[in-house]
Structure formats: C-alpha cells, structure tokens
C-alpha positions in Angstrom: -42.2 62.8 25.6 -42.4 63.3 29.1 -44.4 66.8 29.8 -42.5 68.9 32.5 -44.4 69.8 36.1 -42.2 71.6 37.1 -39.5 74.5 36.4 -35.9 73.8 37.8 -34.0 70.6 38.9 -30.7 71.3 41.2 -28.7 68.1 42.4 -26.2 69.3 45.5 -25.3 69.7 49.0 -26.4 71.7 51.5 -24.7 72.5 54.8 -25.3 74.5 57.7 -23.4 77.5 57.9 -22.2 79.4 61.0 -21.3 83.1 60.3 -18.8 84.9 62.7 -20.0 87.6 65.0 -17.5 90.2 64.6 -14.7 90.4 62.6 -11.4 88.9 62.9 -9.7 85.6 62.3 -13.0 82.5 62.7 -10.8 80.9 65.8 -11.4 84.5 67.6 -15.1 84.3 67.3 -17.0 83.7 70.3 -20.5 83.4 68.4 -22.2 82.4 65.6 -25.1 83.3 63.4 -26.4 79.8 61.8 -27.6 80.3 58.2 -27.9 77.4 55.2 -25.1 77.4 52.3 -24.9 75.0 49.4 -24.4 76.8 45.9 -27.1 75.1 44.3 -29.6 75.6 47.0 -28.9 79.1 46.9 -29.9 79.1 43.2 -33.1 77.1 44.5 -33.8 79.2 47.3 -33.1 82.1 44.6 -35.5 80.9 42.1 -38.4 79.5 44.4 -38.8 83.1 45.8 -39.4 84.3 42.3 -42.5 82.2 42.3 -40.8 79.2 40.0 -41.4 75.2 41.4 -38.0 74.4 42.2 -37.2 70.4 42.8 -33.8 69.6 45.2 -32.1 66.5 45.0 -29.7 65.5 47.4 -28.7 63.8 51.1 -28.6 65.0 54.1 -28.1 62.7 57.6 -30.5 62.6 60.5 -28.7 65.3 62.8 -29.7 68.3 64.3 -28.0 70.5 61.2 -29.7 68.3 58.6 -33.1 68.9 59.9 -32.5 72.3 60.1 -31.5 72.2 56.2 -34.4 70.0 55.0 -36.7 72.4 57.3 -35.8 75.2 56.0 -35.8 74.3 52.4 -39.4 73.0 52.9 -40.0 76.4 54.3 -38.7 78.0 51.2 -41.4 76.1 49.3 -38.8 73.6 47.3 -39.6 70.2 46.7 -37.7 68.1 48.4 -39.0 65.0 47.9 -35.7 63.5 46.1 -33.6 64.6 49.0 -32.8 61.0 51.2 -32.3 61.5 54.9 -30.1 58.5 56.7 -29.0 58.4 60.3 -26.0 56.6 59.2 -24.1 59.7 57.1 -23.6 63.0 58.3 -24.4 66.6 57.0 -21.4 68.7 56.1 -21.1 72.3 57.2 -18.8 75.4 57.6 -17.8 78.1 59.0 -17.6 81.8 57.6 -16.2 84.7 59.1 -16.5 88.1 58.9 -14.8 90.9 56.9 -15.2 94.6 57.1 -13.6 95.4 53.9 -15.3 94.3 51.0 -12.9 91.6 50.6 -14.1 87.7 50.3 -14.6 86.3 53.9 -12.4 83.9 55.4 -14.2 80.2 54.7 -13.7 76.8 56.7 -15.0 73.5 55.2 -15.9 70.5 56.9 -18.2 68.3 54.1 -15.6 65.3 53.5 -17.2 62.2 53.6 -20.8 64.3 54.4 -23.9 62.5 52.9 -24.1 64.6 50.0 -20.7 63.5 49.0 -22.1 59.8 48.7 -24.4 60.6 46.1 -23.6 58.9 42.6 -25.5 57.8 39.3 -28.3 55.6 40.9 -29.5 59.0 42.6 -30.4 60.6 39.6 -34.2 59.7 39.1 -34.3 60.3 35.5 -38.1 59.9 35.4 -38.4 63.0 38.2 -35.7 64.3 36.3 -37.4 64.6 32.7 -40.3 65.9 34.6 -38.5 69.7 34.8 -37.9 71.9 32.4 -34.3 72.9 32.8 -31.6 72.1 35.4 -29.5 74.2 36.9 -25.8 72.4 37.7 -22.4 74.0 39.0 -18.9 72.6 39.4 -19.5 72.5 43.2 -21.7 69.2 43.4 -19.1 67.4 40.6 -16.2 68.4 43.5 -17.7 67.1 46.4 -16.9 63.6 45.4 -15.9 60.8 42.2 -19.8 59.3 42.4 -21.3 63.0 42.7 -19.0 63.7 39.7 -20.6 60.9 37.7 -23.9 62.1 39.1 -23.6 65.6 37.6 -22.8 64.1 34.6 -25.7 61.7 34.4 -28.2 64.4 35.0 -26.6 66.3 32.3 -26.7 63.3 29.5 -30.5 63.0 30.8 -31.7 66.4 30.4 -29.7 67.0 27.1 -31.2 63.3 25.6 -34.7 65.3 26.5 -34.2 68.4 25.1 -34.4 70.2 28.5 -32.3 73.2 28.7 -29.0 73.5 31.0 -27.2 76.4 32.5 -24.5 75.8 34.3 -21.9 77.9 36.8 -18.5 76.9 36.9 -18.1 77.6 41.3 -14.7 76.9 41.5 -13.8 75.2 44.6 -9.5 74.7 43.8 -9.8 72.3 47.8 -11.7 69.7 46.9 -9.8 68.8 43.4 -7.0 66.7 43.0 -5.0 69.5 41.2 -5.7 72.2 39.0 -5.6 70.6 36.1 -8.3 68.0 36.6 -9.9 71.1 37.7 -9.7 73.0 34.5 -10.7 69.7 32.3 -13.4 68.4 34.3 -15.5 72.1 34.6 -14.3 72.7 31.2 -16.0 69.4 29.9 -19.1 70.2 32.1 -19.4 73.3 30.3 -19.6 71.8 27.2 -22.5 69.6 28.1 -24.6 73.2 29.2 -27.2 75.8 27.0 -26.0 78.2 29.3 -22.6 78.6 31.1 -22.2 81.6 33.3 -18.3 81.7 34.4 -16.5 85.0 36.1 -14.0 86.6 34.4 -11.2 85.2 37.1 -12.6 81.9 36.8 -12.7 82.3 32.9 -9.1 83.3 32.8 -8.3 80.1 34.7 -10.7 78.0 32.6 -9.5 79.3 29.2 -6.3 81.0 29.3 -8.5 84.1 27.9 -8.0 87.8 29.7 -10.9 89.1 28.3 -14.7 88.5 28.8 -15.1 88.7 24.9 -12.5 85.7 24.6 -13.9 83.7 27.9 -17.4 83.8 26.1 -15.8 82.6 22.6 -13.7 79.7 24.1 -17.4 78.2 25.6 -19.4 79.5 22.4 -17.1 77.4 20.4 -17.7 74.5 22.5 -21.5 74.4 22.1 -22.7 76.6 24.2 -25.8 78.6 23.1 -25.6 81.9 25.4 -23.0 82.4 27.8 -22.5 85.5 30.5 -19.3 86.4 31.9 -20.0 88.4 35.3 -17.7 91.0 36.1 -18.3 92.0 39.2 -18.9 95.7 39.9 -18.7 96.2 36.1 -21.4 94.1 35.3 -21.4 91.6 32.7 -20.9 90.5 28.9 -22.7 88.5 27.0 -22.9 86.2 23.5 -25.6 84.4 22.7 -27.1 82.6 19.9 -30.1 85.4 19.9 -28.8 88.3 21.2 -25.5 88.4 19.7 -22.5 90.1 22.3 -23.3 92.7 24.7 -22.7 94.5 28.2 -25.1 94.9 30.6 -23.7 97.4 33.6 -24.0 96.7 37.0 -26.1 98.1 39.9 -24.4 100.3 42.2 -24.0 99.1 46.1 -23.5 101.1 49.4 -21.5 98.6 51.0 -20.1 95.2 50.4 -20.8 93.5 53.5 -20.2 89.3 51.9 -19.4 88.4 48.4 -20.0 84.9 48.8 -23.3 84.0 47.2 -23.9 87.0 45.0 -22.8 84.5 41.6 -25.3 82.0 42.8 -28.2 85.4 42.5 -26.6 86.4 39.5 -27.3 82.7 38.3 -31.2 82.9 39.9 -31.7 85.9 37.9 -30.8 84.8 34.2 -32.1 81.3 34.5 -35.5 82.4 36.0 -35.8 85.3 33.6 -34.8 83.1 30.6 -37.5 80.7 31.9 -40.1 83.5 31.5 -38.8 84.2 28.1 -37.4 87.5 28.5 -34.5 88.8 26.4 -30.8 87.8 27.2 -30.4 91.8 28.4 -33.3 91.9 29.9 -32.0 88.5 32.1 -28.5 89.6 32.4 -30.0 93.0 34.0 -31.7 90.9 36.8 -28.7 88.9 37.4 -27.0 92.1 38.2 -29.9 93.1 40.1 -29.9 90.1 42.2 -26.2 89.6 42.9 -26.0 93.4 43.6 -28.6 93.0 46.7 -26.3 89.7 47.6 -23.2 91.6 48.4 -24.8 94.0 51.0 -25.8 91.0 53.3 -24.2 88.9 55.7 -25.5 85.6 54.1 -26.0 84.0 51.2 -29.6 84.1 50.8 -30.7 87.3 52.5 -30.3 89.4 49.6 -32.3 87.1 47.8 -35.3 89.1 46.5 -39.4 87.5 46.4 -40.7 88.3 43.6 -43.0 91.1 44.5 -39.8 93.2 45.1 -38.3 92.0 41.9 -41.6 93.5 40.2 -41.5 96.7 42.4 -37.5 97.2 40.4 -39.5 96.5 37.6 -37.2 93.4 36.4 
C-alpha cells in the first residue's frame, strides 16, 4: 500500500476573478479588484494556511490570468506540480460585483471551453493520487465539463479503492447543467461515493426533497455516508456522524456581511483540516463555523481565510 506524503488532493479550476468597485449592477463598474476564485482552490488555499501539504490538480493556459493563478497558488505554498499549463487553451474567469446588503453578489461566468473544462480521466495521476491522504471534491469541477465529470469520478473510485477518506461539497452551480434533474442525480450519486458530504440546507432541500437538516443528513447517511454536516448559515450547523451521533453546533456571530460567496468553501477547510488532525466532529464543525464566519465579512473569497497561528490564537 502506497504511504501518503501528503494531506489533501483537490482536482478543479481556477479563474481570475475581478471584483466590482462600488456597488451597483457589474456593467456600471468602472474598476476592478483582481482576486483568484475556483471552489476547490479556495478549500486549498483554506487548508494550506492551516499548515496542511495541499496537492492542486488542474489546467490553466499560458495567459496573463493563468500565470497570475499558478503564481499565486505557488505563493500560497500548494503543490502544483499536477497542474498542466498550455498556450493553446485558455483560463476561464469572472466577474463579481458588489452588494451592500448582505445579500449574495451578482456573479458573471466566462469558463466555457477554459482549460480546466478539458480535463478528463487520463488527468487523474492515480499514483500522485494514492500518495494523499484524503481528497477533497465538490460538484463544481464535475459541472465544468462531460470529461471533468468522469474525472471527478475517477479520482473518487481511486481514493475509495485505497482506503483514503473523501469529503465532498455539493457547490451547486444550476448554469452549467443540462437541467435540474441531471443536476440532482449526478451530485446525488457523487455524494454517495464521499466519507463526508457537507450540503446546505437549501441545497439539501433541492438534493433530497427534505426541509429539515435532520432529514438532509439522513437521506446521505443512508446512502453511505459516514458523517455528514448540513451548514445553516447564521444558525450554524447539524451534524450525524458515525461517531458522534446528531448534533448542532451554533454559529459565530458577524458585524457585517460584506460577500457570501466563499464562506461554504471555509466552512469545508475547517472540518476537513480539523478531522485530519483527529479532532472531534464538534470540535470540527466549530471551526467550520469559525472559518466561514470570518469569510462573510470580506470582499473575497480567500481573505477571510485564517493562518493557522490565528486559528490557534481562537483556540480552534
């Protein structure tokens, strides 16, 4: 059996993302703040700081945005040495504007076709793969794209052949499925294939037809899963776990919501790295609060991303 070297494996896409000056509707802005965005890299980003070696597998092309992504993921100290650079694809990005309201920001897209979305099967370096101790997979990379679909997969089948563990975050992306439906079935049988599966409570009630967090947690209990955590925003989150049995965990309270967007991919950072460290499910469902809390009162996704010395100075 292959020993692991290293913590956390993440197949996805990055892309650069250009945040809106002021407020308003994104064809008003005049300027733009650029940032990186990708929900997987977030979760790397998100677990590097916290001191865990943290491997990124994807593509970027040779343009000025993709050497701004491969730079600053180097610079975030992630490996990088599965991601393939080739001056004949693109690198997707979008644009994000801004809200004063606490409400989700306005989001533009423009990945179709980007390099990422040309990954497939033959990417997945099951060797390098074996090598990590758990992978971290979310229903964003299996959108982008039929082969990056069959990708996600294959890295599951790996790690699960291996006896690695999985966690896995639904990241409903509605655009870039066919219809809901193959939506539903697809993240639904993704699910199934994860130790850990970490859906909101909207995206649950989508998912499984299920209005409460106690009946989104049974639906993927009963599917195989060992633990999973239903976030519920401000309210926290509920969990059911092979270990711990069912519980709530309350949130952390925030001054301001300044951008929602990433704060499921800290929550995710959170459990998986404290898991990883062996702490208790509550003790790992309290960091994910912790950690998506301080996302929500930043303008990007990473920002509120903490390093681990302050996640030892909040004693999590």
């Amino acid at each position: 059996m292959t020993h692991p070297s290293f913590d956390v494996a993440l197949f996805g896409e990055a892309m650069l993302l250009l945040v809106a000056d002021q407020p308003g509707p994104i064809e008003n802005a005049t300027a733009f703040h650029k940032r990186t965005a990708g929900a997987e890299t977030n979760v790397a980003i998100g677990l590097s700081r916290l001191g865990l070696k943290v491997g990124w597998a994807s593509r970027l092309g040779t343009d000025s945005m993709g050497r701004a992504l491969l730079a600053t993921m180097q610079g975030e100290g992630i490996d990088c040495s599965h991601v393939i650079t080739d001056a004949t694809q693109r690198t997707g990005f979008q644009f994000k504007g801004r809200v004063t309201d606490g409400s989700d920001p306005p989001v533009e897209y423009h990945r179709k076709g980007s390099a990422a979305s040309q990954m497939g099967p033959a990417d997945v370096d099951e060797a390098w793969l074996r090598s990590a101790r758990h992978l971290h997979a979310t229903g964003v990379f299996a959108a982008i794209s039929g082969t990056s679909l069959q990708a996600a997969i294959r890295s599951m089948e790996v790690m699960r052949q291996a006896g690695r563990t999985i966690s896995f975050d639904p990241n409903l992306r509605p655009t870039l499925w066919s219809s809901p439906e193959v939506m539903r079935d697809t993240i639904n049988d993704l699910a199934a294939r994860a130790d850990w599966v970490l859906p909101g409570m909207e995206e649950g009630l989508f998912l499984t037809g299920e209005s409460t967090p106690e009946g989104v947690a049974h639906f993927y209990r009963q599917r195989g899963a060992k633990l999973v955590v239903v976030k519920l925003g401000a309210e926290g989150a509920y969990y059911d776990s092979d270990v711990a049995g069912t519980g709530r965990v309350e949130g952390f309270p925030v001054k301001e919501i300044v951008d929602t967007v990433g704060a499921g991919d800290g929550f995710a950072a959170g459990v998986v790295s404290a898991l990883l460290e062996g702490r208790t499910v509550p003790e790992a469902v309290r960091r994910g609060a912790w950690i998506g809390a301080r996302a929500v009162q930043v303008l990007g996704d990473t920002e509120g991303l903490p390093t681990r010395m302050q996640l030892e100075e909040a004693r999590l």
